[in-house]
C-alpha positions as CSV (number, residue, x, y, z in Angstrom):
1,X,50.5,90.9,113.7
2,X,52.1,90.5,117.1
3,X,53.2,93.8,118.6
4,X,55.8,92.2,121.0
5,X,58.1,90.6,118.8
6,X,61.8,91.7,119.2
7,X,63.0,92.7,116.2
8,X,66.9,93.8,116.8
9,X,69.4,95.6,113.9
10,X,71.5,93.2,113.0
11,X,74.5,94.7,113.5
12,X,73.8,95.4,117.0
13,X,73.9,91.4,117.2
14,X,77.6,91.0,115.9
15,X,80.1,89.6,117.8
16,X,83.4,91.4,117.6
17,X,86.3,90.0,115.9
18,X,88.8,90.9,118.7
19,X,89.1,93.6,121.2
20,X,91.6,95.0,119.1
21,X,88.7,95.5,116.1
22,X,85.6,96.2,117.8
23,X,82.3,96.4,115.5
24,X,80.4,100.0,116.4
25,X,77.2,99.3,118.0
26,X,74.7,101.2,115.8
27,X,73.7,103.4,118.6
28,X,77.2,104.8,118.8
29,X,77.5,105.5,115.6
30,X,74.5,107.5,115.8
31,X,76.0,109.7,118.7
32,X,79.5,110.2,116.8
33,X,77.4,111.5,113.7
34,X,75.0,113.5,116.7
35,X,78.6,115.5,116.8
36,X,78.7,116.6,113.2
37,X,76.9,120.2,111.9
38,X,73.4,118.8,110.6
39,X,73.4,120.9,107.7
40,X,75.7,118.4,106.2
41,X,73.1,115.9,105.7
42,X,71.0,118.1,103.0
43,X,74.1,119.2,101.5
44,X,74.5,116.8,98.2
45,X,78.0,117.8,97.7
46,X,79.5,116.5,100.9
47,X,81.5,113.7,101.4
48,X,82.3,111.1,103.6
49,X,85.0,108.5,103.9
50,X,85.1,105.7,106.4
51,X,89.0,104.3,106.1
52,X,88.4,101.3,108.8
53,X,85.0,99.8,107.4
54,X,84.1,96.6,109.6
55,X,80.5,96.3,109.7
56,X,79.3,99.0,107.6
57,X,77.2,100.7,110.1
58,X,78.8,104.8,110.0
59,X,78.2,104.4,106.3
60,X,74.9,102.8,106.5
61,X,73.2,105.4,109.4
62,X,75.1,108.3,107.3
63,X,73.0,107.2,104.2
64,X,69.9,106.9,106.0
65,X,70.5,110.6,107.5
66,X,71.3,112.0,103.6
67,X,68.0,110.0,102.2
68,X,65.9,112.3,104.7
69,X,67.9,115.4,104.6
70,X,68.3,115.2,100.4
71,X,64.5,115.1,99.6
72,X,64.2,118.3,98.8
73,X,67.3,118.7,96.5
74,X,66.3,115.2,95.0
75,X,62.6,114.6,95.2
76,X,63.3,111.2,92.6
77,X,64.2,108.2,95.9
78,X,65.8,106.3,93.5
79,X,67.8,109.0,91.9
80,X,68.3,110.5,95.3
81,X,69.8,107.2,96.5
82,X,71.7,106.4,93.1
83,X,73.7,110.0,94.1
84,X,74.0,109.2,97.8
85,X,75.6,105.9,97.2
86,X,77.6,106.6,93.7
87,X,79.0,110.4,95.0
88,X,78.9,110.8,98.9
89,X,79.6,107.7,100.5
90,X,83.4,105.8,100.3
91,X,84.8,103.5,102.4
92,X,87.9,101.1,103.1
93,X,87.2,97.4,104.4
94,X,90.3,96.3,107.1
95,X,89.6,92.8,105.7
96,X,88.1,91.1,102.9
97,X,85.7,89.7,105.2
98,X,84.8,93.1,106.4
99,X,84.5,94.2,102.7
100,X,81.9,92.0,102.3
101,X,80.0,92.6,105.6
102,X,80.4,96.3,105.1
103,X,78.7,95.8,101.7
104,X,75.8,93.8,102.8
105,X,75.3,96.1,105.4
106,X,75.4,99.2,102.7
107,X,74.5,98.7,99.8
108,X,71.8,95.2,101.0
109,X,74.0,93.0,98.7
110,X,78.1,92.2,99.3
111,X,78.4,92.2,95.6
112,X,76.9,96.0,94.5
113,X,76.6,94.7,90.7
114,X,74.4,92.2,91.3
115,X,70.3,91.9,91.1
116,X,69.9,92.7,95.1
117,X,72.0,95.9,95.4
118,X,70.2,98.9,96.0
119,X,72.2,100.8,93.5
120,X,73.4,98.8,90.8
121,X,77.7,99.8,90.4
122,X,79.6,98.5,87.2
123,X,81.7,96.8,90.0
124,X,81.9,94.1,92.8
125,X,83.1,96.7,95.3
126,X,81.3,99.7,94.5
127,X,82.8,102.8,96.5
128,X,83.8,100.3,99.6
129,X,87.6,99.0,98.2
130,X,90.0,96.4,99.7
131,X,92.9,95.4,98.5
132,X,95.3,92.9,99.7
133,X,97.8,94.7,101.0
134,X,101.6,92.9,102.4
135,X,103.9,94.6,105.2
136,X,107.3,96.2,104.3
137,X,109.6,94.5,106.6
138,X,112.8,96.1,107.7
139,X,114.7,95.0,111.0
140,X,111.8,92.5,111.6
141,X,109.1,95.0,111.6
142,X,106.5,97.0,109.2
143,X,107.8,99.9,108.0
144,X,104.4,101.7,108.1
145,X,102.6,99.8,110.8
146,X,105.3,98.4,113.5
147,X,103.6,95.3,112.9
148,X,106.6,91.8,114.0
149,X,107.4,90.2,110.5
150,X,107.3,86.6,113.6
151,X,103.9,87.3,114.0
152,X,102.7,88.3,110.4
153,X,104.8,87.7,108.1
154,X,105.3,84.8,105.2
155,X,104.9,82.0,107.5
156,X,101.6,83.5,109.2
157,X,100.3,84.4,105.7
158,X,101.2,80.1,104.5
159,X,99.2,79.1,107.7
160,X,95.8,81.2,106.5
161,X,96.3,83.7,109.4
162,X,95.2,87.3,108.6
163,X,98.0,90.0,107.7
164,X,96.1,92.8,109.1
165,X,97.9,95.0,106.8
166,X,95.4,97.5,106.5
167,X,95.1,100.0,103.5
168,X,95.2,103.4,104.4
169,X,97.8,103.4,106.8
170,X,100.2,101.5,104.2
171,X,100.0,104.0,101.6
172,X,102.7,106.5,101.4
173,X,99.9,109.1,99.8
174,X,96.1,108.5,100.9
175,X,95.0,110.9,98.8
176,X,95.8,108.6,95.6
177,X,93.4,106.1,97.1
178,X,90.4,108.1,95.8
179,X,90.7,110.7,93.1
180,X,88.7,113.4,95.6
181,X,88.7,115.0,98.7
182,X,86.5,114.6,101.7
183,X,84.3,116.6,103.8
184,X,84.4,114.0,106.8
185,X,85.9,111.1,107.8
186,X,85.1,108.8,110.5
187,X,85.5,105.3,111.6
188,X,86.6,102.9,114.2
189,X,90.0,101.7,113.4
190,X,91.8,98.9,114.6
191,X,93.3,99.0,117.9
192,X,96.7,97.9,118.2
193,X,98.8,95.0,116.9
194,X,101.5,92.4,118.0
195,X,104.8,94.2,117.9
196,X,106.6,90.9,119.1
197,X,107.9,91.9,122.4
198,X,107.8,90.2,125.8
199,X,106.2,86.3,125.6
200,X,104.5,87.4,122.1
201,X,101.5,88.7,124.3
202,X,103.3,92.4,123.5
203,X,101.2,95.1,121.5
204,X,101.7,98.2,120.0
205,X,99.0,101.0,119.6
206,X,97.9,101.7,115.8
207,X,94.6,103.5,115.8
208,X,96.8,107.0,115.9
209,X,98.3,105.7,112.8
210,X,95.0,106.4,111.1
211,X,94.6,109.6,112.9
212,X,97.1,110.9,111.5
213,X,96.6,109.6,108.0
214,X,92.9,111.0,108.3
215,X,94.2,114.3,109.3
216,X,96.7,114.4,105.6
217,X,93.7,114.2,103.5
218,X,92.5,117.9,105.4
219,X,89.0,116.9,106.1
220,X,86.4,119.6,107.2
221,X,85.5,117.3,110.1
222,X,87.2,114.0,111.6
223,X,85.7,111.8,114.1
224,X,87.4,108.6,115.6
225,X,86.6,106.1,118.3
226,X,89.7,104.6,119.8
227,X,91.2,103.3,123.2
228,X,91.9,106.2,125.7
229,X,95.2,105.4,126.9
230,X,96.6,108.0,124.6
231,X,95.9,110.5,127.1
232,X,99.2,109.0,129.0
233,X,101.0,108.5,126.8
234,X,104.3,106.0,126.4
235,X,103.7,103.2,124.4
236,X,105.0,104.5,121.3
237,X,101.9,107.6,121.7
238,X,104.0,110.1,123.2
239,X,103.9,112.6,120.0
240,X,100.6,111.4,119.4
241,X,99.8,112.4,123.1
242,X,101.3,115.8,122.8
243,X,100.1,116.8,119.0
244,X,96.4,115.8,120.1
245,X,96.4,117.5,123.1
246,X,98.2,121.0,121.9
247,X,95.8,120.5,118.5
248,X,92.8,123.7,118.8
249,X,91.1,122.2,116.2
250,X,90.1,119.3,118.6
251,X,86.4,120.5,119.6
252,X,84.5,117.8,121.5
253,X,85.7,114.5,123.3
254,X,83.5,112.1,124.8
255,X,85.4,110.1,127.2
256,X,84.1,106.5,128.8
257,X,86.7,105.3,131.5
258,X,84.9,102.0,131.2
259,X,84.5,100.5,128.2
260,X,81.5,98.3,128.5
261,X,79.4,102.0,128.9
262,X,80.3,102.5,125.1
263,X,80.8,98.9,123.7
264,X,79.1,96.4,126.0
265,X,80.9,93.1,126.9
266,X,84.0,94.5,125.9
267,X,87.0,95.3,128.2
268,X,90.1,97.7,127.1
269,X,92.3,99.0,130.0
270,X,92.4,102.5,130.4
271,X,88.6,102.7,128.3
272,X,87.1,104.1,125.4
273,X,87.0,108.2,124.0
274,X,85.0,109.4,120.4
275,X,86.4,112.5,119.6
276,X,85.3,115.6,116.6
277,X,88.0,117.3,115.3
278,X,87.1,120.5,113.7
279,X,89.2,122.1,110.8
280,X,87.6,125.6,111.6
281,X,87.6,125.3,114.9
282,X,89.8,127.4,117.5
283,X,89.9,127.1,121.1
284,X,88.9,125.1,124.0
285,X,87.2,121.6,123.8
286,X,84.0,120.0,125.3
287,X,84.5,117.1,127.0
288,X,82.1,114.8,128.3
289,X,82.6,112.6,130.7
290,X,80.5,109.1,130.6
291,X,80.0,107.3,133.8
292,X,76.7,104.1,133.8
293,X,74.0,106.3,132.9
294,X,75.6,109.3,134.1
295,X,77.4,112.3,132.2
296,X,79.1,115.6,133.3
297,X,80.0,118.5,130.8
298,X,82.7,121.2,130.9
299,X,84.2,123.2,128.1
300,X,87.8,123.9,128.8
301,X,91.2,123.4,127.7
302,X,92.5,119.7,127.0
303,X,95.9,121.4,129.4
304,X,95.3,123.8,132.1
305,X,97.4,126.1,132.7
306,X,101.0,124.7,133.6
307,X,100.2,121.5,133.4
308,X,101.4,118.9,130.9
309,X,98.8,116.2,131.9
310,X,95.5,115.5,130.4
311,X,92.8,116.1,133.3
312,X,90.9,113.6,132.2
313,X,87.2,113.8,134.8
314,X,85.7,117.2,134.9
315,X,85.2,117.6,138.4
316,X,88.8,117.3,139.2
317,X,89.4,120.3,137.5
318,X,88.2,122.6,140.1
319,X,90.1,120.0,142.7
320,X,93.2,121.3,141.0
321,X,92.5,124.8,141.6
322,X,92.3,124.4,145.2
323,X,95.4,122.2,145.4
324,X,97.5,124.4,143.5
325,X,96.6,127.7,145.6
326,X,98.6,125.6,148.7
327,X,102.0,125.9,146.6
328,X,102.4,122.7,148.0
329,X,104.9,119.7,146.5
330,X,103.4,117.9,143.8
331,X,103.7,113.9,143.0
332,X,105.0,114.7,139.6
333,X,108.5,115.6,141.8
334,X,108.0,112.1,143.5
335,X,107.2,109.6,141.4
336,X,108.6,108.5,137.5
337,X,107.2,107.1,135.1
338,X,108.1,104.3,132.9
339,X,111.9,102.8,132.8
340,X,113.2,105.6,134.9
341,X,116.1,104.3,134.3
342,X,116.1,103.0,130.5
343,X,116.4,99.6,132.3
344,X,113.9,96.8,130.5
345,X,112.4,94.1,132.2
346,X,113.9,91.4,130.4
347,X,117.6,93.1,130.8
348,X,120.4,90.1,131.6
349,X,123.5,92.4,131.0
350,X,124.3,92.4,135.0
351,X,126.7,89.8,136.9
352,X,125.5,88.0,139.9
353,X,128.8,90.0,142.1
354,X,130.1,93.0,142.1
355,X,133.5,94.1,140.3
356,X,135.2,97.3,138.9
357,X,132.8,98.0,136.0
358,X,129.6,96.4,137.3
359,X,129.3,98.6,140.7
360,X,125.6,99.0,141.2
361,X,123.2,97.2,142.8
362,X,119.6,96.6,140.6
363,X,117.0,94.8,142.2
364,X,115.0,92.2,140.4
365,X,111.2,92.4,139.9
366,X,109.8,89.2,142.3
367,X,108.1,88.4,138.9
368,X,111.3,87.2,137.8
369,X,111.6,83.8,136.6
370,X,115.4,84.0,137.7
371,X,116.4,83.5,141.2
372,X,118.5,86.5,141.7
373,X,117.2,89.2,143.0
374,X,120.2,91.1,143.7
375,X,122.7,91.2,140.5
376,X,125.0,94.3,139.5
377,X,125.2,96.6,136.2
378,X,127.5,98.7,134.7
379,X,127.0,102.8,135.3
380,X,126.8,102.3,130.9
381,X,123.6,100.4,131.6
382,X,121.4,103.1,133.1
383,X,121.0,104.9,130.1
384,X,118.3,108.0,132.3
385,X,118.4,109.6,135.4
386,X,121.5,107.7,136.6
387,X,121.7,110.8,139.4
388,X,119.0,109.2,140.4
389,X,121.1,105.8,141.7
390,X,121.6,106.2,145.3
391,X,118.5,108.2,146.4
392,X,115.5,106.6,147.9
393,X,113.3,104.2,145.8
């Protein structure tokens, strides 16, 4: 037998779909479930429900963790895997082709009736569902998701393209999607999806949408991997922004500012966080900052005092302290953020001269495929902070 053969998981070996839906490297997985209380995993009555089910893998280390922790409630492996698999572990594919590669990665067969399954269900699906699912299009968008009816709609759906019209977010009650409730949910959802806007390239964030439809079926523990940029805001995440960050039950965060530290090869502006949120759990949060090899740890409050910004690296807590004790003016009175003026970038309402209603001046982005630079608008136009208009910019 030679030693030195390389002998990889497979799902480490996937290539992602998009990096909108990003397969979970196995190792991550690992150090989201690292989060939870251990006791869990000898405890045969907990449950666990992965609503965003790509590869499998949170499912598939989760059963692997209850196998060992289980043995002495259920000596029997074969009974104690026929409980693990039939009463702890549910999941929701985002695809049919996830369904299936979630169920070859569970259950070692993607149809759970058949001969190769390592529990035998009455079903083809066992306890990892999907079910095609179509938008509800009002005003040219999804009613639950925001997704453009242009972009998947009828005519996208006729050319073989993908819906992405994903389960649990389209279902006005999630808890009808099982008949039970769940100790823990986790996952990795999808990312965002076209909403139509600009050249097409436009997006709109969706992984809170799953947050918050995790957080309705009042699970003991929740743990999510998404994109960062929440801490910011705008986008649509605003709300999201401000519930998350004024939520006590939120109890650890680990934060990667670049992306490829957490998924390699992969690049999403603004990075990567994996988060536990705690229903018993009151007070501050730990966060851990990721950086190459390199992590710092501080438990403290997702806002300082009088702030209204996420700090988001640890040591520039203590950087704040000393700027603040100089009482000094702080950028927040200097700069805006975006549209300060409710102004869009693909605005035409504006004349190329000035006249009695269009009387002020807006300067055009040098990214503008039009040639004027200097056009007029009407005072109607600037829609925020029009006391703003002749001040310094």
């Amino acid at each position: 037998m030679n030693n030195n053969i390389h002998n990889p998981d497979v799902l480490s070996c996937l290539a992602n779909l998009s990096s909108d839906e990003v397969f979970t490297p196995p190792e991550i997985a690992n150090a989201m479930l690292d989060l939870l209380p251990q006791e869990l995993f000898s405890d045969p009555s907990v449950t666990f429900l992965d609503p965003c089910c790509k590869s499998g893998v949170f499912l598939r280390e989760i059963a692997k963790r209850l196998n060992k922790g289980l043995e002495a409630h259920l000596p029997n492996r074969e009974e104690r895997l026929g409980h693990i698999f039939r009463n702890q572990l549910f999941g929701i594919a985002i695809t049919e082709l996830t369904s299936l590669l979630a169920r070859r990665g569970v259950y070692c067969s993607k149809y759970p009736n058949g001969p190769y399954s390592v529990v035998r269900f009455d079903n083809a699906e066992g306890n990892i569902r999907y079910k095609h699912i179509t938008h509800t299009w009002r005003g040219g968008k999804c009613v639950f998701c925001g997704a453009s009816q242009a972009a998947y709609g009828e005519q996208a759906r006729q050319e073989g393209l993908e819906s992405h019209a994903y389960e649990f977010i389209h279902a006005n009650n999630p808890n009808n999607l099982f008949p039970m409730n769940f100790d823990v949910i986790i996952g990795n959802p999808p990312y965002q999806l076209s909403d139509g806007g600009g050249d097409g390239s436009s997006a709109q964030p969706i992984y809170q949408k799953f947050v918050h439809q995790a957080k309705r079926l009042n699970p003991s523990h929740l743990a999510m991997i998404i994109p960062a940029r929440w801490y910011s805001g705008g986008k649509g995440l605003d709300n999201f922004r401000a519930e998350m960050l004024n939520d006590q039950c939120m109890k650890i965060i680990h934060d990667f500012p670049e992306t490829a530290d957490c998924f390699p090869g992969i690049n999403i502006r603004g990075g990567v966080c994996y988060f536990l949120w705690g229903k018993k759990h009151k007070g501050d949060c730990l966060i851990v900052n990721h950086k190459n090899s390199d992590t710092t740890k501080m438990v403290r409050p997702l806002l300082e005092k009088g702030t209204e910004t996420f700090i988001r690296h640890n040591a520039a807590v203590l950087i704040l302290s000393k700027v603040k004790a100089l009482h000094e003016e702080t950028m927040d009175n200097r700069v805006s953020s975006r549209l300060p003026f409710g102004i869009p970038s693909n605005f035409t309402n504006y004349t190329r001269h000035a006249d009695i209603e269009h009387s002020i001046i807006l300067y055009r982005s040098d990214r503008s495929k039009h040639s004027d630079k200097k056009v007029f608008v009407a005072p109607i136009n600037i829609t925020k902070n029009i006391k703003w208009k002749d001040s310094m910019k």
